[in-house]
TORLO-156361 format. One record per residue: residue in three letters; residue number from 1; x, y, z of N, C-alpha, C, CB in turn; chain. Coordinates in Angstrom, 1 decimal, always signed. Atoms other than C-alpha are relative to their C-alpha. Glycine has a CB too. Layout:
! TORLO-156361
+-----+-----+--------+--------+--------+--------+---------+--------+--------+--------+--------+--------+---------+--------+---+
|   r |   k |  neast | nnorth |    nup | caeast | canorth |   caup |  ceast | cnorth |    cup | cbeast | cbnorth |   cbup | c |
+-----+-----+--------+--------+--------+--------+---------+--------+--------+--------+--------+--------+---------+--------+---+
| ALA | NUM |      X |      Y |      Z |      X |       Y |      Z |      X |      Y |      Z |      X |       Y |      Z | A |
...
+-----+-----+--------+--------+--------+--------+---------+--------+--------+--------+--------+--------+---------+--------+---+
This chain:
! TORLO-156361
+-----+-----+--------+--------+--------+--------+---------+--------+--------+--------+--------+--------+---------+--------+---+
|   r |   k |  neast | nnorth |    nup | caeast | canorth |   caup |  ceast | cnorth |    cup | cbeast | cbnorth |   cbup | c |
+-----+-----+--------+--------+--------+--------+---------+--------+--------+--------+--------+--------+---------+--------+---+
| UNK |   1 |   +1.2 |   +0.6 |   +0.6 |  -17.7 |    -5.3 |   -5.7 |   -0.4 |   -1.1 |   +1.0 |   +0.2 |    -0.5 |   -1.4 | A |
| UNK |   2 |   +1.0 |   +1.1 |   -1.3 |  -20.1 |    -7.5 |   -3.9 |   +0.8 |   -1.8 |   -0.7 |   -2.7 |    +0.1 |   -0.5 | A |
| UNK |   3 |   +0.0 |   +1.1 |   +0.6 |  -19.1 |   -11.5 |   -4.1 |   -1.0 |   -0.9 |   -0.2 |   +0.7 |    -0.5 |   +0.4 | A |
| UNK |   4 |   +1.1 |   +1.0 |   +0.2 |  -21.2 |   -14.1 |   -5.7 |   +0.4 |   -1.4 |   +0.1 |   -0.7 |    +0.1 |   -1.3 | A |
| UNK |   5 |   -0.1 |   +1.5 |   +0.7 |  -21.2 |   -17.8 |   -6.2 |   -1.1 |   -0.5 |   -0.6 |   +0.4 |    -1.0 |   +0.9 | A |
| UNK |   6 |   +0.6 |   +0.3 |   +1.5 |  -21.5 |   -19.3 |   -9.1 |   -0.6 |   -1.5 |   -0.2 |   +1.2 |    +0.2 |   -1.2 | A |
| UNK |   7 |   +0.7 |   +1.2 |   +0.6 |  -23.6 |   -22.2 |  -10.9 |   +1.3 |   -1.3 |   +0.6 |   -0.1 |    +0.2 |   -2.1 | A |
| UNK |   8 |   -0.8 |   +1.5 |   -0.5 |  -20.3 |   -24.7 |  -10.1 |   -0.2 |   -0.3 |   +1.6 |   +1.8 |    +0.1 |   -0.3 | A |
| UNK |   9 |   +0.3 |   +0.0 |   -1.2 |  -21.4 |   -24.0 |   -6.3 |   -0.4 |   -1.8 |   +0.7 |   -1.2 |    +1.1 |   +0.2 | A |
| UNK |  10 |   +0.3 |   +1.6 |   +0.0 |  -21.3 |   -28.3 |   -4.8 |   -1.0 |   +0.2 |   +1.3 |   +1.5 |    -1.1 |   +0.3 | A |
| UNK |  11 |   +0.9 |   +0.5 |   -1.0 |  -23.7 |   -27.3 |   -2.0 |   +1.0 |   +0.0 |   +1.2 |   -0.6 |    -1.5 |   -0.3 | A |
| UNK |  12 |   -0.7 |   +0.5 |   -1.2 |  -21.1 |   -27.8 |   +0.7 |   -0.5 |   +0.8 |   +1.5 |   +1.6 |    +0.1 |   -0.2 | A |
| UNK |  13 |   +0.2 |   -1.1 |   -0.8 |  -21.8 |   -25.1 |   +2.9 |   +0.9 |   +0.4 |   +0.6 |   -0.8 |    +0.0 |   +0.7 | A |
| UNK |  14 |   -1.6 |   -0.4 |   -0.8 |  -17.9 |   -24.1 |   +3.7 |   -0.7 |   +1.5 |   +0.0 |   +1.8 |    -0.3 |   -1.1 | A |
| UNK |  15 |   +0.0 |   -1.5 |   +0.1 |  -18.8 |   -20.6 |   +3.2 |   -0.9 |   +1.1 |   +0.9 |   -0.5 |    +0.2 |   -1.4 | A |
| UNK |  16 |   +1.0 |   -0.7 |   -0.7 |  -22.1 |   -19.8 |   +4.9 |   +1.0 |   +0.3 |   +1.8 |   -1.7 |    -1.2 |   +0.1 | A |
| UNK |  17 |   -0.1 |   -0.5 |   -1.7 |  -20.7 |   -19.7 |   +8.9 |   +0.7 |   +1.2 |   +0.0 |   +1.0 |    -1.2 |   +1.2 | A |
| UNK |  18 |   -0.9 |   -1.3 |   -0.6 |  -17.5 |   -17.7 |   +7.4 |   -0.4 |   +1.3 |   -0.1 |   +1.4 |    +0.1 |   -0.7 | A |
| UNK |  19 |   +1.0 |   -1.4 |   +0.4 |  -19.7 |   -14.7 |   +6.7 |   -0.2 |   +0.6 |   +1.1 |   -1.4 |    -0.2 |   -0.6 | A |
| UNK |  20 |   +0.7 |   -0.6 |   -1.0 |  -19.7 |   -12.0 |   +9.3 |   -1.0 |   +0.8 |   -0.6 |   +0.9 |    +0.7 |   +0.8 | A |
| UNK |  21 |   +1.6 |   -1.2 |   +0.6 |  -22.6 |   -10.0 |   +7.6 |   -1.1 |   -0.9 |   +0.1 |   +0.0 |    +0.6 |   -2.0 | A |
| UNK |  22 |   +1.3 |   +0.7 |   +0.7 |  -24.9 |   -13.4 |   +7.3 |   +0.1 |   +0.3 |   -1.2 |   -1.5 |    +0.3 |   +0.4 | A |
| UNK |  23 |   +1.1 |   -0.9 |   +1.5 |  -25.4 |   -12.4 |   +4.0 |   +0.5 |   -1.7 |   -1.0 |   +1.1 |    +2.5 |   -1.2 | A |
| UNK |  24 |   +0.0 |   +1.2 |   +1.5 |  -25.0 |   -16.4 |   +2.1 |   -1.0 |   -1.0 |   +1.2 |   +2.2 |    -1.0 |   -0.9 | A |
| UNK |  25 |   +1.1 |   +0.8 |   -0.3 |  -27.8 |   -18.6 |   +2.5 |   +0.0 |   -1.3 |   -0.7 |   -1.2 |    +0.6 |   -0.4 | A |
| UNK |  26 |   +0.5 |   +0.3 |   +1.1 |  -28.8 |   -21.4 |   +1.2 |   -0.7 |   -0.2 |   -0.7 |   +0.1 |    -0.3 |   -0.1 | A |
| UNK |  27 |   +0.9 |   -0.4 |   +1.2 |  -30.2 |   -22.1 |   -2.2 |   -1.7 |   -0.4 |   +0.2 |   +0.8 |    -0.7 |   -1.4 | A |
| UNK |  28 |   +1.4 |   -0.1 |   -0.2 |  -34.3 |   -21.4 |   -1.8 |   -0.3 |   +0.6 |   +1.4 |   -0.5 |    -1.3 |   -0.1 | A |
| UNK |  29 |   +0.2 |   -0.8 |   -1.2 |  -33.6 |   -20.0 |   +1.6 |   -0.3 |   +1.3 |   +0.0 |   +0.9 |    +0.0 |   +0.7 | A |
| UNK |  30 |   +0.5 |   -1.7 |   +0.1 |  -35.5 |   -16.3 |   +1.8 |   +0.8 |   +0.6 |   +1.4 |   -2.2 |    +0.3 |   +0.2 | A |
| UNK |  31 |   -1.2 |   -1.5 |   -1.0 |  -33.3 |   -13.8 |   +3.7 |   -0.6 |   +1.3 |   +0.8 |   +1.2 |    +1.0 |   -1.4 | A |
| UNK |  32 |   +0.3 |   -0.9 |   -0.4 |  -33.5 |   -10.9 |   +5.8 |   +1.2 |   +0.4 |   +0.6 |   -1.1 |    -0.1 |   +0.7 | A |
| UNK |  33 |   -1.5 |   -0.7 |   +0.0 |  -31.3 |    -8.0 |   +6.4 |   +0.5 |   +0.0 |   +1.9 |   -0.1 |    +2.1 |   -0.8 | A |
| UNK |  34 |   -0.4 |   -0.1 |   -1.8 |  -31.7 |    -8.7 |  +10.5 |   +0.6 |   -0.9 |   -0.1 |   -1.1 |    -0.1 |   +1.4 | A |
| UNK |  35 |   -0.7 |   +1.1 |   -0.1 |  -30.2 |   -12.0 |  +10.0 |   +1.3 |   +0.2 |   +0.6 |   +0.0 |    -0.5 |   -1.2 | A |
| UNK |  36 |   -1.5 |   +0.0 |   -0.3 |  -27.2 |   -12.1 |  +11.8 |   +0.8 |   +1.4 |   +0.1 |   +0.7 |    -0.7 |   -1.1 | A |
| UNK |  37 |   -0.5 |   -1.1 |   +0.1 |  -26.8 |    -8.2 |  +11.9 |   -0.6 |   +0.3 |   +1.3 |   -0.3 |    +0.8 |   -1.3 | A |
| UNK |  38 |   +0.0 |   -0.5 |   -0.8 |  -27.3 |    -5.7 |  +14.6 |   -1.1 |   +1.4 |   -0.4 |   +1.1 |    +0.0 |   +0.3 | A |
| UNK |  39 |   +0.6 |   -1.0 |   +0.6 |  -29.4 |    -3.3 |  +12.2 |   -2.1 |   -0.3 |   +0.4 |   +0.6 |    -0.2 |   -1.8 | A |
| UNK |  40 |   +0.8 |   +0.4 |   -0.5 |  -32.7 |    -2.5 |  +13.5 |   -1.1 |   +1.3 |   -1.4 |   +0.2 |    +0.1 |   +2.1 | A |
| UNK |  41 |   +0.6 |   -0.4 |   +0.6 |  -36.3 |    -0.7 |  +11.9 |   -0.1 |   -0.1 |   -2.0 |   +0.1 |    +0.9 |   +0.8 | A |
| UNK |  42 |   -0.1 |   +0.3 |   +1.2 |  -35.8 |    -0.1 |   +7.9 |   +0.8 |   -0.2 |   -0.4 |   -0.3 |    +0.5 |   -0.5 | A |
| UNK |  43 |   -1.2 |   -0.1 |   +0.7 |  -33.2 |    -0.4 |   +5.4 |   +0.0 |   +0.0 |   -1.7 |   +0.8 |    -1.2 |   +0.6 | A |
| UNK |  44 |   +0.6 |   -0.1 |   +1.7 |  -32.9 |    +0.6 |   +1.7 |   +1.0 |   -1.1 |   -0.6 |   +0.3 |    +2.0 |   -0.9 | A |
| UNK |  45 |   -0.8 |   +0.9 |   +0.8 |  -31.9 |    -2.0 |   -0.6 |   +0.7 |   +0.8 |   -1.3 |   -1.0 |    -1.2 |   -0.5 | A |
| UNK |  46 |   -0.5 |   -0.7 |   +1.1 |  -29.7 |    -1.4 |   -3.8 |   -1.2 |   +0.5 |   -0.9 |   +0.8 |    -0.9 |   -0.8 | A |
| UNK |  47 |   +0.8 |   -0.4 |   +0.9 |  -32.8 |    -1.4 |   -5.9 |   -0.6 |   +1.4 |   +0.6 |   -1.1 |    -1.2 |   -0.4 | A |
| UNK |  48 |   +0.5 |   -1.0 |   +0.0 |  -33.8 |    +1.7 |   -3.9 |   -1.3 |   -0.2 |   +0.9 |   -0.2 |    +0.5 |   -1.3 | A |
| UNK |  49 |   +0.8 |   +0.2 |   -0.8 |  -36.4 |    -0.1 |   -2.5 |   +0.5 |   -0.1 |   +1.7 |   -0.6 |    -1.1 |   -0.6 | A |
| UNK |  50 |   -1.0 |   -0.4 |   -1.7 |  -36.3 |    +0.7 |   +1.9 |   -1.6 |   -1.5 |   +0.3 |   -0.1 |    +2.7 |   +1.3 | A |
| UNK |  51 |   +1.1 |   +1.0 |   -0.3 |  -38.0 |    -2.4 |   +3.4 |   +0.4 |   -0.2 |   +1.5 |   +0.1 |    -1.6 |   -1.0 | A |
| UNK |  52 |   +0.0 |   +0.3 |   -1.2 |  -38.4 |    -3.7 |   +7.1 |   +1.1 |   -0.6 |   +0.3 |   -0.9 |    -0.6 |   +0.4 | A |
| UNK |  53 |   -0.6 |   +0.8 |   +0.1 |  -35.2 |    -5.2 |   +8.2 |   -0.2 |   -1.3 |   +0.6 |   +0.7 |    +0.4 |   +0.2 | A |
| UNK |  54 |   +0.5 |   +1.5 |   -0.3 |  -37.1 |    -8.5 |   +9.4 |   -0.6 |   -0.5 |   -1.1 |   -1.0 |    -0.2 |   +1.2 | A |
| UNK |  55 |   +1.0 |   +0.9 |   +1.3 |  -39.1 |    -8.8 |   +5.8 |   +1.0 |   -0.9 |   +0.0 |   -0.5 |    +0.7 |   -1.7 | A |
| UNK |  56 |   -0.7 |   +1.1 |   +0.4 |  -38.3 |   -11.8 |   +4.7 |   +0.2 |   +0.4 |   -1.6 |   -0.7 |    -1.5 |   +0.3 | A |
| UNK |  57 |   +0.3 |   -0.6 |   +1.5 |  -37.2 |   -11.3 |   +0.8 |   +0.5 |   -1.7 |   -0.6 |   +1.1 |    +1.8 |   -0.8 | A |
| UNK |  58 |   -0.2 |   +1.0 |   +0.8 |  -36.9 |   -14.0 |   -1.7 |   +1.3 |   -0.3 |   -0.9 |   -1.0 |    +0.2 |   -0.9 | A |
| UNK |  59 |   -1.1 |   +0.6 |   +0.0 |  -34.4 |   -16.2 |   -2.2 |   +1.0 |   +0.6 |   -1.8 |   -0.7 |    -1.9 |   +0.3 | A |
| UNK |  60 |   -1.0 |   -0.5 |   +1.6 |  -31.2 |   -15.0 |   -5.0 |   -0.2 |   -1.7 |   -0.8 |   +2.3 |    +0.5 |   +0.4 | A |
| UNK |  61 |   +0.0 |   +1.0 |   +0.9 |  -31.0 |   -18.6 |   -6.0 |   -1.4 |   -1.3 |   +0.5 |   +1.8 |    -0.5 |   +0.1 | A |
| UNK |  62 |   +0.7 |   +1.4 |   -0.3 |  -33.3 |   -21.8 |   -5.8 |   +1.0 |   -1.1 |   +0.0 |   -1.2 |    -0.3 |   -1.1 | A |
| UNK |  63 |   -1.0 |   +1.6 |   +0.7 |  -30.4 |   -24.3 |   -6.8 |   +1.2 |   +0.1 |   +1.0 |   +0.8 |    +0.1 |   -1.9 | A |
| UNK |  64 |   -1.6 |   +0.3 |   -0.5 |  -27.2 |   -23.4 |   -4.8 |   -0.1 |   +1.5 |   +1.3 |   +1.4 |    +0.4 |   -1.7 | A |
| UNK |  65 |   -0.1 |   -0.9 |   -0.8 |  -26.1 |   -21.4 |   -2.0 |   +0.1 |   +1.5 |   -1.0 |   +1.3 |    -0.3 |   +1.0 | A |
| UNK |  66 |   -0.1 |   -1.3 |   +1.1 |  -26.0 |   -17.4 |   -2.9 |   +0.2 |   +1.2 |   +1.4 |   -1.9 |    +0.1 |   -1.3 | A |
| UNK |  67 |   -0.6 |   -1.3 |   -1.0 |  -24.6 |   -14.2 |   -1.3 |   -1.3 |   +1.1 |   -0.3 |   +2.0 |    +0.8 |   -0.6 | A |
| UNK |  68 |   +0.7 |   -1.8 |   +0.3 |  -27.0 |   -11.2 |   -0.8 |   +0.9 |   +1.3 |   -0.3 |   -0.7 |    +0.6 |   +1.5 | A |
| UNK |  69 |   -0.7 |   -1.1 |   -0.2 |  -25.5 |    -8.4 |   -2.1 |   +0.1 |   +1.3 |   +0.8 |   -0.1 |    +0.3 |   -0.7 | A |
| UNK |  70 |   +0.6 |   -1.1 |   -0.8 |  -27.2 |    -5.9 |   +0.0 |   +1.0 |   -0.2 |   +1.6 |   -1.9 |    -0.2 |   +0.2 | A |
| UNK |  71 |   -0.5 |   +0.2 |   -1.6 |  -25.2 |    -7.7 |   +2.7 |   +1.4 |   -0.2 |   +0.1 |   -0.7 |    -1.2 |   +0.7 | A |
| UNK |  72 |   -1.2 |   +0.4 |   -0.2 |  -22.1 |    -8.6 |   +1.6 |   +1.1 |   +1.0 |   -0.6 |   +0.1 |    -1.3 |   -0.7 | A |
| UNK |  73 |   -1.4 |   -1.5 |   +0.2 |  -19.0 |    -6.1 |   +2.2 |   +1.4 |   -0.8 |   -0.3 |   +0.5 |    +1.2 |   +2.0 | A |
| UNK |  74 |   -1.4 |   +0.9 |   +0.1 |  -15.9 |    -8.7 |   +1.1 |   +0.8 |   -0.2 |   +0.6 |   +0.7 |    +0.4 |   -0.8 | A |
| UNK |  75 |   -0.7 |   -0.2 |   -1.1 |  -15.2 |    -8.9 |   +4.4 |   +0.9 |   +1.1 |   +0.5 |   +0.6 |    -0.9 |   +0.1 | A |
| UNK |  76 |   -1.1 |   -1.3 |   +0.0 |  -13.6 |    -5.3 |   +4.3 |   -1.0 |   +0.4 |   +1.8 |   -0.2 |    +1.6 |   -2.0 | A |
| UNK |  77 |   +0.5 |   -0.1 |   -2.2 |  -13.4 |    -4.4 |   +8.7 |   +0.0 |   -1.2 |   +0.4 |   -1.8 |    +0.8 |   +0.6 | A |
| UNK |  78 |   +0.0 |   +0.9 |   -0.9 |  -13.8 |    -7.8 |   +9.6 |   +1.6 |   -0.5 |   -0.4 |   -1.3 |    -1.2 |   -0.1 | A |
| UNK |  79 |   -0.7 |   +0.6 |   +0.1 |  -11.0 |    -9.8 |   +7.5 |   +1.0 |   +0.8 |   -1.0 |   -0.6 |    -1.1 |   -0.1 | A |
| UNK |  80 |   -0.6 |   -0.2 |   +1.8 |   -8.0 |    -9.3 |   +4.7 |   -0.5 |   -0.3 |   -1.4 |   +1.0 |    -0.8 |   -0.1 | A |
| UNK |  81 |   +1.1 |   +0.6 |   +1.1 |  -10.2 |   -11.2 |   +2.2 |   -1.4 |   -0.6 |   +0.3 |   +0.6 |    -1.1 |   -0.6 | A |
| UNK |  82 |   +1.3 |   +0.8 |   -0.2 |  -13.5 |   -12.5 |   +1.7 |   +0.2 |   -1.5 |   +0.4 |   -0.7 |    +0.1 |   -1.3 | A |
| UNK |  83 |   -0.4 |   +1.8 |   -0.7 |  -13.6 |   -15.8 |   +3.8 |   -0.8 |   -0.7 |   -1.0 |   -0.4 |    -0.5 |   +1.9 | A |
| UNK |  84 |   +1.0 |   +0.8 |   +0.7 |  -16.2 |   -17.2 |   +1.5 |   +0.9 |   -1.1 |   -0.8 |   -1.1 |    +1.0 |   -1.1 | A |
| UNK |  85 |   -0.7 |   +0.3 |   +0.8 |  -13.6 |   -17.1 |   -0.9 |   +1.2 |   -0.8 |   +0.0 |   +0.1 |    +0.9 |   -0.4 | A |
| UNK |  86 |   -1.2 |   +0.8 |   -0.4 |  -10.6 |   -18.7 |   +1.2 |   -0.8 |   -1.4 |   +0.3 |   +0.9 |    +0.6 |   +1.4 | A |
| UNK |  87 |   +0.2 |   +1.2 |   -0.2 |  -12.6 |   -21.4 |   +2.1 |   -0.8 |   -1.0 |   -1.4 |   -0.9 |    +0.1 |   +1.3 | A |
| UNK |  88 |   +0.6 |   +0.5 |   +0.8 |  -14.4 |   -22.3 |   -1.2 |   +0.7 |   -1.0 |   -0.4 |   -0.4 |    +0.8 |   -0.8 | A |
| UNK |  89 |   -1.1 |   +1.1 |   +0.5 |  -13.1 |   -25.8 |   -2.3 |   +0.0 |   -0.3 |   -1.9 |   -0.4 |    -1.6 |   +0.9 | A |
| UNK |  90 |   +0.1 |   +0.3 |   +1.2 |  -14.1 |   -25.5 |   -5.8 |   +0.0 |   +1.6 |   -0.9 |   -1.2 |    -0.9 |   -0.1 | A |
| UNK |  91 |   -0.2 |   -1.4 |   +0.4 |  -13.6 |   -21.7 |   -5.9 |   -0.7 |   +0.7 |   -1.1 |   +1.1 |    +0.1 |   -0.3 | A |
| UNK |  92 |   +0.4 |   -0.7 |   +1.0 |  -16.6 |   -20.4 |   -6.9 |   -0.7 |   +1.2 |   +0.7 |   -0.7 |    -0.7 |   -0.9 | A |
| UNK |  93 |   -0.1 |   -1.4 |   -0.8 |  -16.9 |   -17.3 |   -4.4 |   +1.0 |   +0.9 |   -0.8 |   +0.6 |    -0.2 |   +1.5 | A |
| UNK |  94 |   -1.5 |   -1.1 |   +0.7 |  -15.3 |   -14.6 |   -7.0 |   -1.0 |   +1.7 |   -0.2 |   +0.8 |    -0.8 |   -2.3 | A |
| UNK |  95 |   +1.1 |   -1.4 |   -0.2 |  -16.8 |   -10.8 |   -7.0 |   -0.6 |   -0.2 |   -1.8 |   +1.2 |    +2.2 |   +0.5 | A |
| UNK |  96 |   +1.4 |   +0.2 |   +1.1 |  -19.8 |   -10.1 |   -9.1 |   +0.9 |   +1.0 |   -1.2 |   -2.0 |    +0.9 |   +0.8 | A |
| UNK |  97 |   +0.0 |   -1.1 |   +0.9 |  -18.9 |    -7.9 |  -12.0 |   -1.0 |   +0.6 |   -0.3 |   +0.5 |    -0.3 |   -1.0 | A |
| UNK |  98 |   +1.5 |   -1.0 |   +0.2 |  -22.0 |    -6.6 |  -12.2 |   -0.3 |   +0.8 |   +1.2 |   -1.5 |    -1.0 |   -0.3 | A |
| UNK |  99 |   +0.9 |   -0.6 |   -1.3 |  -21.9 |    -5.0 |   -8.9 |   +2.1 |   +0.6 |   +0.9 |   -1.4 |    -2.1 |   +1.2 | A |
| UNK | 100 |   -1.2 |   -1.0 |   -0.2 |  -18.5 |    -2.8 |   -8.8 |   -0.3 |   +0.8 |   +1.2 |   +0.3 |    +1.0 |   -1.4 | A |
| UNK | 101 |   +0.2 |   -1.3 |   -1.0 |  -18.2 |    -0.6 |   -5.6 |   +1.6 |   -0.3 |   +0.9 |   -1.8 |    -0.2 |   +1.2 | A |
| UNK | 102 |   -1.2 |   -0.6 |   -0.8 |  -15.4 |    +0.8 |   -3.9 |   +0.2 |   -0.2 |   +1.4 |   +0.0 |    +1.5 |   +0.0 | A |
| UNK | 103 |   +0.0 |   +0.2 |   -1.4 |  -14.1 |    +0.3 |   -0.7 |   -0.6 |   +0.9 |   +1.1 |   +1.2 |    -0.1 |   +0.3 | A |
| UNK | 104 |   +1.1 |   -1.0 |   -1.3 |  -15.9 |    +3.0 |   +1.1 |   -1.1 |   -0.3 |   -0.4 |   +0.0 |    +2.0 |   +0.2 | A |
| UNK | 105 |   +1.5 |   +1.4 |   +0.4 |  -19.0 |    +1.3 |   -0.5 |   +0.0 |   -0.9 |   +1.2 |   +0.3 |    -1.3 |   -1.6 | A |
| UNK | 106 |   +0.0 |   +0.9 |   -1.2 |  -18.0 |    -1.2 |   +1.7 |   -0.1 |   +0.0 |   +1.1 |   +0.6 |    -0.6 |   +0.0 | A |
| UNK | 107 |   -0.1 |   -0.6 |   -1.4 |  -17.1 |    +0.4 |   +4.9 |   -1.4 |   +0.5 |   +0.2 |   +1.2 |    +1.1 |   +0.3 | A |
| UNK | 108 |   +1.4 |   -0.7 |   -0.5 |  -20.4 |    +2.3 |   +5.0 |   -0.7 |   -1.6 |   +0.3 |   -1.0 |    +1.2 |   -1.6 | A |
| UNK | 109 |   +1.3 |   +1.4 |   -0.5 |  -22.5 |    -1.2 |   +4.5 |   +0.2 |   -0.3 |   +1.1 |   +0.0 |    -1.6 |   -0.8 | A |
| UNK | 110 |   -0.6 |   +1.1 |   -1.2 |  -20.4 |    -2.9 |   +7.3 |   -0.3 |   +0.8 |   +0.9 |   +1.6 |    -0.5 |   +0.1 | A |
| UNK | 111 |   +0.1 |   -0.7 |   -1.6 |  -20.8 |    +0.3 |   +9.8 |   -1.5 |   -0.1 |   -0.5 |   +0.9 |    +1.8 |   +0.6 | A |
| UNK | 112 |   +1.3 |   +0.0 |   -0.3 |  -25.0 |    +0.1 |   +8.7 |   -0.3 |   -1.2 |   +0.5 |   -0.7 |    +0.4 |   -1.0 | A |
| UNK | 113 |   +0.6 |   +1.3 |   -0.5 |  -25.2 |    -3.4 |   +9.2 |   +0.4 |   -0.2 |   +1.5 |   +0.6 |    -1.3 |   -1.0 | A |
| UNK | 114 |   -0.7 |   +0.6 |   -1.1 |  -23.3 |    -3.5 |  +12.5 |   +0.5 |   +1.3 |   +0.7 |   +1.1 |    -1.0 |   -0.3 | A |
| UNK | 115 |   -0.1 |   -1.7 |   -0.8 |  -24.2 |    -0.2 |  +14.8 |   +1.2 |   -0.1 |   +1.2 |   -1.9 |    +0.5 |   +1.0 | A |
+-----+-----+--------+--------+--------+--------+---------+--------+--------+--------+--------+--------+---------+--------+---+
C-alpha cells in the first residue's frame, strides 16, 4: 500500500529529500508525475484518468506535507523500507489503508516512473 502522512505531520520536511520517486510535497504544493522521475509523454493515474506527465495536478493536502500515491512505491527497488517513514520524528508516515497493493504493484510503478 501506498504511504501517507497524517494530520499530526509538524511541517518539518525530514521526509521530502528521502523520497526517490518525488512523490511528497509540500502542503498546497501542486505536483507532477515528471517531478523528479525519468517518465516522459502521458501517464494514467489511479483514478484511470491518463494525463500529461508535466500537468501540474492539485495539491493532496493544503495544510501539511502529503505523499502522491500515484508516485509512491514504499521505497520497494530503491530501499528496505519506506525512508519517509525512518526519518519521520513524530511518525506519521504509515501506509494508507485505503490504498492496499502488492508488491508487484509496486515494482511495476518504480520500473514506470524510472525507464
Amino acid at each position: 500500500m501506498a504511504i501517507m502522512i497524517t494530520d499530526e505531520c509538524i511541517n518539518c520536511g525530514a521526509c521530502e529529500p528521502e523520497c526517490p520517486n518525488n512523490a511528497i510535497y509540500e502542503g498546497g504544493v501542486e505536483w507532477a508525475i515528471a517531478d523528479g522521475t525519468t517518465v516522459s509523454g502521458t501517464y494514467a493515474l489511479e483514478t484511470g484518468e491518463v494525463v500529461s506527465v508535466d500537468a501540474k495536478q492539485t495539491p493532496v493536502s493544503d495544510d501539511f506535507y502529503f505523499i502522491v500515491p500515484d508516485k509512491c512505491t514504499e521505497c520497494v527497488g530503491f530501499h528496505e523500507e519506506p525512508q519517509c517513514a525512518a526519518v519521520c520524528p513524530v511518525d506519521c508516515c504509515v501506509p494508507d489503508p485505503e490504498r492496499p497493493e502488492e508488491e508487484e504493484v509496486l515494482v511495476a510503478r518504480k520500473e514506470r516512473l524510472h525507464l
